[in-house]
N, C-alpha and C positions, 0 to 999 in steps of 0.2 A: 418727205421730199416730193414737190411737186414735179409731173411731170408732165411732159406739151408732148400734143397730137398734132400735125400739120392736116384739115381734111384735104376732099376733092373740092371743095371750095375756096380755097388757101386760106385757112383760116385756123389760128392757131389755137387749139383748143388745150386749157390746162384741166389735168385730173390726176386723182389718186387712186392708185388701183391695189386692193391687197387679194394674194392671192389663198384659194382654200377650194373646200368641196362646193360642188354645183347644189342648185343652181345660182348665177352670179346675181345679187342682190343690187340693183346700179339705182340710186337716189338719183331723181329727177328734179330741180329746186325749182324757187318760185320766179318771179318779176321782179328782176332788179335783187335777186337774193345772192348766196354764193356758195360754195362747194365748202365756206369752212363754220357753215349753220350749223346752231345747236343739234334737229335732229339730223341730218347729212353726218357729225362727227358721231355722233351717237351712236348711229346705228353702225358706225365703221367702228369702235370699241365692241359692239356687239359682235357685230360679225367674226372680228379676230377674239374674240372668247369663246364662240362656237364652230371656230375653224369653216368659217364660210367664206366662200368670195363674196368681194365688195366692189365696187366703184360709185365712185362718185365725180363730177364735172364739173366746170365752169362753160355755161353758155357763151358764144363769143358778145363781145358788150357786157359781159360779168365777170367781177370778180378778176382774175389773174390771164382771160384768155384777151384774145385781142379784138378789137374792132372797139366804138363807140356803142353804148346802147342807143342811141338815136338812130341809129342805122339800122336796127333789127330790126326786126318783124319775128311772128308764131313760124312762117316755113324757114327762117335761117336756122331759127331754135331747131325746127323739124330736122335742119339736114344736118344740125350739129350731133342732135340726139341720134340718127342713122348713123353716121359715122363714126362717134363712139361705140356704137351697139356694134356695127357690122367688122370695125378693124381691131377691137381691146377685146371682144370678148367671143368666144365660140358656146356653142349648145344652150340651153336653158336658161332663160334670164327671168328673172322676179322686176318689175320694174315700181318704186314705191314714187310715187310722184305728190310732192305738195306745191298746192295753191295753181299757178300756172303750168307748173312737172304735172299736173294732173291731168290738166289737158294734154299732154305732150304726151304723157303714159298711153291717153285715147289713141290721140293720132299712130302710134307706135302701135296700136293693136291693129290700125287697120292695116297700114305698113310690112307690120313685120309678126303677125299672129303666130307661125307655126314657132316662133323666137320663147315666147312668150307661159313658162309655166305659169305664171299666179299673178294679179298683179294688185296692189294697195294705193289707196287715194289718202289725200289728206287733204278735206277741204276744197277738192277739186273745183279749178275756175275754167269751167269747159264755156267757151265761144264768148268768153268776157268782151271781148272787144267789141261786141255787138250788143249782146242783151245788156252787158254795165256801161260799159263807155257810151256807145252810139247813140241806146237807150236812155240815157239820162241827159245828155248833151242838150242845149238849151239851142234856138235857133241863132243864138249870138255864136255861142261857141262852135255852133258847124258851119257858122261865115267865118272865123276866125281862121279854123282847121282849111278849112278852101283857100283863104286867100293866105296866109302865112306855112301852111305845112304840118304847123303842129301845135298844139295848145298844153299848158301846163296843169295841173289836176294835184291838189292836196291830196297828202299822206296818211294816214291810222301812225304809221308803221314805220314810214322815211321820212326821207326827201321829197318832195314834191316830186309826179310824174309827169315826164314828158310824151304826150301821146301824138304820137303822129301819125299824117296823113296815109303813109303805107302800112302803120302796124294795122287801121282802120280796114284801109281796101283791103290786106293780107289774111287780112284774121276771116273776112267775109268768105276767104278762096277757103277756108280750112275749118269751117262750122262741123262739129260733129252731131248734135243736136236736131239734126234738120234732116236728115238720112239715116239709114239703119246702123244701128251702131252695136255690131255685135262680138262679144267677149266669151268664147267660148274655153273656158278655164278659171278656175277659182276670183272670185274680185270681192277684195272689202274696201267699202269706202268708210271715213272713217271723217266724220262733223262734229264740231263743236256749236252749241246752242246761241254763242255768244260772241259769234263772230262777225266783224263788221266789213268783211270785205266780201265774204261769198257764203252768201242763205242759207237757210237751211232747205228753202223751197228749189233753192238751185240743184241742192244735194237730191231730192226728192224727185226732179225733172230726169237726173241722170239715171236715177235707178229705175224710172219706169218707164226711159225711153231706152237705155239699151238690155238689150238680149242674152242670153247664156244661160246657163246650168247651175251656177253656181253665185248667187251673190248677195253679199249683203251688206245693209248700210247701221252705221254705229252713229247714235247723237250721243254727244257728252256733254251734260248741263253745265253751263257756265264758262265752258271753254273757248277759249279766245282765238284766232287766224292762227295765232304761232305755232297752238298745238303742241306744245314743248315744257308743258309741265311733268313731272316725275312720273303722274300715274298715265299722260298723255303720250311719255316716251313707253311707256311698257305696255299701254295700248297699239305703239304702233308694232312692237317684237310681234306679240301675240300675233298680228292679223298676218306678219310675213311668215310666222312660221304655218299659219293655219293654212293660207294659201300653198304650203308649201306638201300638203299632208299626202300622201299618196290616193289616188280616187279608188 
């Protein structure tokens, strides 16, 4: 049974929450993805086998929550994700973030660090909107983006995306890439070799530009964005429980 959060931004955010032992395990999803994704269901099967707590969301503009996706930007996601974290859940949170949740898992450490036991990546797409989008934009398409708002961008994966003018400026305000980015608590990022949305060199930028004590990054030959193959979902258990190991 879904259930809706209204934030401090009135914005009706839907999620599923199961409850168990700390710390709470909250799936961060991708771009235009949603709270009833192969691994988001996954790991909430896992979690109630290992009597763990779980959550899982829908960004607003995703999925069951409200708003347009043409409307967001990375700090709406940002304030959706704080107010799921700050009003559903109390003590310890594991935050497993794919694809764009991975960025979002970043920003949340910077956010909300002391919140923060352990936290896992899947294919993290930290500051996409700059190094993919901005960066690849051709000078037709950033007259386009100027004078219309927002240009349309083929899929792997969907439907075509709509990028707009504010996810551009917004994503600029919220780079993690570019400043200290540091994670002081267990982190596995976790890459497939064969993925067409986010490098493996991007993967590689993140681990040796942020900081900590603990971390490490996983390539798996052949593996695709989804990440959601059998041996790709019990890659991702492994790295929550690993994160979760007492120091």
């Amino acid at each position: 049974m879904t259930s809706y959060l209204t934030t401090p931004n009135n914005r009706r955010i839907a999620y599923h929450k199961t409850d168990g032992q700390g710390p709470v395990v909250v799936f961060l999803g991708g771009l235009k993805s949603d709270m009833m994704g192969t691994k988001a269901v996954h790991l909430e099967e896992w979690c109630k086998s290992q009597n763990r707590a779980f959550l899982r969301f829908d960004y607003s503009g995703h999925g069951e929550s409200s708003e347009t996706f043409e409307s967001g930007s990375i700090a709406d996601w940002h304030q959706d994700t704080l107010a799921v974290i700050d009003m559903l859940t109390d003590g310890p949170i594991v935050p497993v973030g794919s694809s764009m949740g991975g960025w979002q898992a970043l920003l949340l450490a910077r956010a909300r660090p002391e919140r923060i036991a352990g936290m896992v990546t899947i294919a993290a797409a930290a500051d996409f909107t700059e190094d993919g989008y901005w960066a690849s934009f051709t000078d037709a398409q950033k007259a386009d983006l100027a004078s219309n708002g927002q240009i349309e961008l083929p899929s792997d994966y969907m439907d075509p995306y709509i990028v707009t003018q504010k996810m551009i400026d917004d994503g600029r305000k919220h780079l993690v890439l570019r400043a200290p980015l540091n994670l002081p608590f267990p982190v596995r990022f976790l890459q497939g070799t064969n993925d067409s949305a986010v490098s493996r060199e991007t993967a590689l930028k993140l681990l040796d530009h942020a900081t900590g004590p603990d971390m490490h990054l996983t390539l798996v030959r052949d593996a695709d964005h989804r990440f959601s193959t059998a041996e790709c979902l019990t890659l991702i258990e492994q790295a929550v429980l690993d994160v979760m190991k007492p120091a």
